[in-house]
C-alpha positions in Angstrom: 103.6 105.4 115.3 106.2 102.9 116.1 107.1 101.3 112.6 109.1 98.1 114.5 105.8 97.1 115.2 104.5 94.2 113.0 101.2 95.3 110.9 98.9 93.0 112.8 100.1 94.5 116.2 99.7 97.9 115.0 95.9 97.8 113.9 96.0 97.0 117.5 95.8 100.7 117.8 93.1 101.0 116.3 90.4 103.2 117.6 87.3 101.3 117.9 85.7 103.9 120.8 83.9 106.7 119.7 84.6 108.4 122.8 88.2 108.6 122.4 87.1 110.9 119.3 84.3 112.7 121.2 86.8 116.0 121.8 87.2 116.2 117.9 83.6 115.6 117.0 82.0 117.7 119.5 80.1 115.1 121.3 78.8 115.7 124.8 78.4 112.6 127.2 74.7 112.1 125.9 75.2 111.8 122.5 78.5 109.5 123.1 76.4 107.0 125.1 73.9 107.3 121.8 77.1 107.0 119.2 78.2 103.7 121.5 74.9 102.2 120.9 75.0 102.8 117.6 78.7 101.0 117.1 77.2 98.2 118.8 75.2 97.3 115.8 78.0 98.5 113.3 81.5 98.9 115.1 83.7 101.1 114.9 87.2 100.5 113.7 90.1 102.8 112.1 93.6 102.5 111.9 95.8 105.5 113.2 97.0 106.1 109.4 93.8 106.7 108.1 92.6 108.7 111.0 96.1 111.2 110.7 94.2 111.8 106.8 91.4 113.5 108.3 91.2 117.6 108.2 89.2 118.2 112.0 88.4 121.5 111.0 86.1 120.7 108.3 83.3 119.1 109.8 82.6 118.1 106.2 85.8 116.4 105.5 85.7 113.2 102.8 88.1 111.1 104.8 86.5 111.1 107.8 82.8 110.7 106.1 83.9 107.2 105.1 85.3 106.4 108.5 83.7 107.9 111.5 79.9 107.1 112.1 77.0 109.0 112.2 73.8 109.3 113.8 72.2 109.0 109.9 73.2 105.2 110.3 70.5 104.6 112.6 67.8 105.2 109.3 67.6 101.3 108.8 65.5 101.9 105.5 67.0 99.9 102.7 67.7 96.4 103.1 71.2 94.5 104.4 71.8 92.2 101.2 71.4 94.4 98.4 72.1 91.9 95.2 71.0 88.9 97.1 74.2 87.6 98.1 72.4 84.9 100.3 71.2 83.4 97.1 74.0 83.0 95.5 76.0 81.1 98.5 76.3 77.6 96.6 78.5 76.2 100.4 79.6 78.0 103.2 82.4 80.6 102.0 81.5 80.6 98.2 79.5 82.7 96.2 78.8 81.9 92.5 75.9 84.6 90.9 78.1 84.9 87.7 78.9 81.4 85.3 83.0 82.5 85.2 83.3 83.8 88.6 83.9 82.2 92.3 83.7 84.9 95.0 85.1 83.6 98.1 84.5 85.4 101.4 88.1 84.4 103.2 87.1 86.7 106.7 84.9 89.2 108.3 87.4 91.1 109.1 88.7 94.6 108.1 91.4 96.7 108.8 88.3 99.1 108.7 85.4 99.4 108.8 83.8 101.8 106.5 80.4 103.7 106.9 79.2 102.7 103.3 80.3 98.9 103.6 77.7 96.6 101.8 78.5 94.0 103.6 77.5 95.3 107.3 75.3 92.8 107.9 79.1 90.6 108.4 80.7 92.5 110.4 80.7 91.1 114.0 80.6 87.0 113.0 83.0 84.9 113.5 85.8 83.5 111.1 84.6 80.2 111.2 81.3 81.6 110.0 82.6 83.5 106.9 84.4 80.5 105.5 85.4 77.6 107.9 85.6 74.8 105.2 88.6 75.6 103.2 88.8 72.2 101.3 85.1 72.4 100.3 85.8 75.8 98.4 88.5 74.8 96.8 86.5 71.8 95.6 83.6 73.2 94.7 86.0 75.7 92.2 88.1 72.2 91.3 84.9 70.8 90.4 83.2 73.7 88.3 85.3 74.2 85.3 82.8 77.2 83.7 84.6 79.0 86.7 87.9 80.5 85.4 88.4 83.5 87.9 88.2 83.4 91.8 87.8 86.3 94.0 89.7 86.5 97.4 87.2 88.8 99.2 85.3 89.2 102.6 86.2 91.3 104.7 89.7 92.0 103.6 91.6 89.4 102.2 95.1 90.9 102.9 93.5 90.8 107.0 94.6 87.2 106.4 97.9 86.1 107.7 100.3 85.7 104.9 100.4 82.4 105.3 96.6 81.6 105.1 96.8 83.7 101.7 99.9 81.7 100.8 97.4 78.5 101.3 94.8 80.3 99.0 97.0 81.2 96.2 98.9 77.8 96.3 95.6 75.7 96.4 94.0 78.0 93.2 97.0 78.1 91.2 96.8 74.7 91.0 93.6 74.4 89.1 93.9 74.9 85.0 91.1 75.7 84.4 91.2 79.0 86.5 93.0 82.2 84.2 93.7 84.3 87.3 93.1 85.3 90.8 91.8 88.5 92.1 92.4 89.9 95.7 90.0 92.1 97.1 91.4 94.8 99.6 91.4 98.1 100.8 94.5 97.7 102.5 96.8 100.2 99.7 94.3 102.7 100.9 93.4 102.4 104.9 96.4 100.4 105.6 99.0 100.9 103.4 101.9 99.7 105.7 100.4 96.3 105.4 101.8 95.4 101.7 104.9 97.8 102.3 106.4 96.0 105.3 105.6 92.7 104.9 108.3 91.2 102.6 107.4 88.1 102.6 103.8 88.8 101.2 105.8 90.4 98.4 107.6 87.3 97.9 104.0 85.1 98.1 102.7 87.4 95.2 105.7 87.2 92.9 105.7 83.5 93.1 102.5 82.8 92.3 101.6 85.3 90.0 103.7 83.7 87.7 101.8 80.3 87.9 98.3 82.2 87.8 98.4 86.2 87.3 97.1 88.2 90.2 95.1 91.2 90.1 94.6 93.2 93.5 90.9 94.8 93.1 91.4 97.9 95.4 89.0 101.1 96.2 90.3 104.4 96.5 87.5 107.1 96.4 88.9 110.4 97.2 91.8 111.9 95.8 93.0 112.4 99.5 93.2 108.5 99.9 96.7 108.7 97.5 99.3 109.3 99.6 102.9 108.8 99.9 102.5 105.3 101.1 99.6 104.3 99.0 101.2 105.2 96.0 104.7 103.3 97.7 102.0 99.9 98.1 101.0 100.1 94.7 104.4 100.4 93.5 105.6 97.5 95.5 102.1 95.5 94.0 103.4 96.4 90.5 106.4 95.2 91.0 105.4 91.9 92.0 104.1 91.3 88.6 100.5 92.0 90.3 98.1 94.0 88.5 96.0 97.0 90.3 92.3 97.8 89.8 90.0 100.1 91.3 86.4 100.3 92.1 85.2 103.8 93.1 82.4 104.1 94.7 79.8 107.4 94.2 79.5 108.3 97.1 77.8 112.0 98.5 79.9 114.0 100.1 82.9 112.2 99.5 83.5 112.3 95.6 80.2 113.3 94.3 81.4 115.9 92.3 83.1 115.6 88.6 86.4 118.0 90.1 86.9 115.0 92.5 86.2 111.9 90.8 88.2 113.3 87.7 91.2 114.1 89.6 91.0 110.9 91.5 90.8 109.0 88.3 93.9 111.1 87.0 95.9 110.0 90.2 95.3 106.5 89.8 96.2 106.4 86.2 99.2 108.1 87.1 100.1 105.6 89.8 99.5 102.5 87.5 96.3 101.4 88.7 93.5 100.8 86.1 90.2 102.2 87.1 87.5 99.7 86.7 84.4 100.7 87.9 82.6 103.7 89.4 79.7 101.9 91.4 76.7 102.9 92.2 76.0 103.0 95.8 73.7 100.4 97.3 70.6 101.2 99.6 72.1 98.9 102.2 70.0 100.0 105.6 72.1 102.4 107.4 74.1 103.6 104.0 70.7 104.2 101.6 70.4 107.6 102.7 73.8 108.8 103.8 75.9 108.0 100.8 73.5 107.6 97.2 73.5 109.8 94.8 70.4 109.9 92.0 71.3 107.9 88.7 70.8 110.8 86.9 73.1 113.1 88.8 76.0 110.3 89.1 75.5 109.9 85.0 76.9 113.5 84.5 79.3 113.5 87.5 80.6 110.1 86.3 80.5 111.6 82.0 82.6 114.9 83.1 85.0 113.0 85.2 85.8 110.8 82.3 86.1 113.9 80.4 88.7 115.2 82.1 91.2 111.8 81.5 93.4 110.7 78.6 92.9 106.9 76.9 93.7 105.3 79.8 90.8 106.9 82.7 88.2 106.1 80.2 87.6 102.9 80.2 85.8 102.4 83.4 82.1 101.5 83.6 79.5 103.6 85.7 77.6 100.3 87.1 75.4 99.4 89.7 75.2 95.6 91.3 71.6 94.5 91.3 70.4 90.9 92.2 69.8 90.3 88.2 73.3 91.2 87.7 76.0 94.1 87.1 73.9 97.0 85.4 75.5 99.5 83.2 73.7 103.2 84.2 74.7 103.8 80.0 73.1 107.6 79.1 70.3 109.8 79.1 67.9 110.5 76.9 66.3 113.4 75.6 63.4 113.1 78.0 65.0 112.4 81.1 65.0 108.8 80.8 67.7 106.6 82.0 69.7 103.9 79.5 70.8 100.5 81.5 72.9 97.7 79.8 73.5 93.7 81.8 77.4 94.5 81.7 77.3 91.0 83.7 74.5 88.7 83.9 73.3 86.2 86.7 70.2 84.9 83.8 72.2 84.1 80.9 69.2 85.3 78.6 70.3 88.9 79.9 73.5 89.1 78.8 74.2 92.6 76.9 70.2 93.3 77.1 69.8 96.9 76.8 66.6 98.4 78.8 65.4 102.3 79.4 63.1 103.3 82.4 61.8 106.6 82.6 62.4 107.5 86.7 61.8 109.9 89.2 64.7 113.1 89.5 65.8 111.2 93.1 66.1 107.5 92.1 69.1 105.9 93.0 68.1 101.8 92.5 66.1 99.6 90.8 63.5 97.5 91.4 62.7 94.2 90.1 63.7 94.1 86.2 
């Protein structure tokens, strides 16, 4: 790869054909034509860097189970907005589900797009439909002082130019009554390159972190995500004065075992970054029943993992988030039953409620609480 190239240029290259990949996946002509169809209703895109992580020779490879699609995506059961985003858009670009928290959707836009994303049901609109009114969100946060973080999210928010996030960071620092900022990207994992070449967004970061401190909110799930670049992006975050986070994801077939989540968790620790949460996958139609992974059977992959950290890889949360709020998956019982605790709470009322439900061996969500 050239590395003159500027990082917006670059994802340029990314592949967004499925046939280009045919060779390496064993697709004949038919079942390219199929795969095409299928990208049509959720594309296709991965940068060159995160494609070079991929082993070809095992079919069952991690890396490229996150990135390359799948015929299973075409089993639409589940549902696109999982914990009711819709609901909680207050104007166009802002969602407000908790009383503290601002979540604003800055882009659709990804360096890529991953199989289990959540948010599929974006990917394809415009910019200008994601968040088109930048003065009405900052007002509405101006205006709300119970709000005292915002969320840069989308999309990815580092997708932005460095001067639109420049724009966000200035405007938000601005308001007192907001304690910090969080950035939500994957970029130190698909796209590390992004944060390590651009200097300037460096610069952006350690200025304003000092008027309102930054926490970049990041997702690394497999242990073959941490590279020498990604660790080289979270370096250059830290020393911005920026604090890292990460929120695994279970996922089956990618960390679902307590050997790989605990060594991933002992990698990030080691790199600086603060695990956060391990989240439960969501039944999102097209993910449902490629990626989740029972409650009961993430419970003990999620205890052993922990088991094998020091202090500082145990204090992540197992969660999952529902429509009623972040849910704590909290123990099993004696019988079999599963233990839940509101970690977050959209219904105030809820707030550190503690419920058990006695499931079935496979269930992986909640209904209605």
């Amino acid at each position: 790869m050239e590395r003159s190239m500027l990082w917006y240029e670059e994802l340029k290259n990314n592949v967004t054909d499925i046939g280009v990949l045919a060779p390496k996946l064993g697709l004949d002509e038919k079942e390219t034509e199929r795969m095409r169809t299928l990208c049509k209703a959720f594309p296709m895109s991965v940068p060159q860097y995160y494609l070079s992580l991929i082993n070809w020779d095992d079919p069952k490879d991690p890396i490229r189970k996150m990135c390359i699609p799948t015929f299973f995506e075409t089993d639409l059961s589940g549902a696109f907005d999982t914990s009711g985003e819709a609901s909680n858009t207050v104007c166009e670009g802002v969602q407000h589900k908790y009383r503290e928290t601002a979540l604003i959707l800055t882009t659709n836009r990804c360096a890529m797009y991953c199989r289990h994303c959540f948010r599929k049901r974006l990917v394809g609109l415009s910019d200008e439909e994601i968040a088109s009114h930048f003065d009405a969100v900052i007002e509405y946060i101006r205006t709300h002082e119970e709000i005292t973080n915002a969320i840069l999210s989308g999309g990815d928010a580092l997708m932005l130019p460095t001067k639109m996030v420049e724009r966000y960071l200035d405007a938000l620092s601005a308001i007192e009554h907001l304690d910090l900022i969080r950035v939500a990207t994957r970029m130190p994992v698909v796209y590390p390159m992004r944060i390590i070449e651009d200097k300037n967004l460096l610069k952006v970061l350690t200025r304003y972190t000092r008027r309102k401190q930054i926490y970049v909110v990041t997702q690394f799930n497999h242990p073959n995500e941490m590279t020498t670049q990604a660790r080289a992006a979270i370096h250059a975050l830290l020393e911005c004065g920026v604090v890292v986070k990460n929120q695994t994801v279970l996922l089956r077939g990618v960390n679902d075992s307590a050997e790989t989540l605990g060594l991933l968790l002992r990698k990030l620790t080691a790199a600086g970054v603060v695990p956060y949460y391990v989240f439960q996958c969501r039944p999102v139609s097209g993910v449902k029943n490629t990626f989740q992974v029972p409650f009961a059977e993430g419970y003990e992959i999620v205890e052993k993992a922990k088991s094998m950290q020091n202090g500082q890889g145990k204090c992540l949360k197992f969660c999952m988030s529902h429509p009623a709020g972040k849910i704590e998956i909290a123990g099993k019982l004696d019988d079999g039953s599963i233990a839940f605790k509101f970690h977050q709470t959209k219904d105030r009322t809820n707030e550190g409620r503690i419920f058990v439900k006695k499931l079935p061996a496979d269930a992986s969500w909640l209904g209605e609480i």
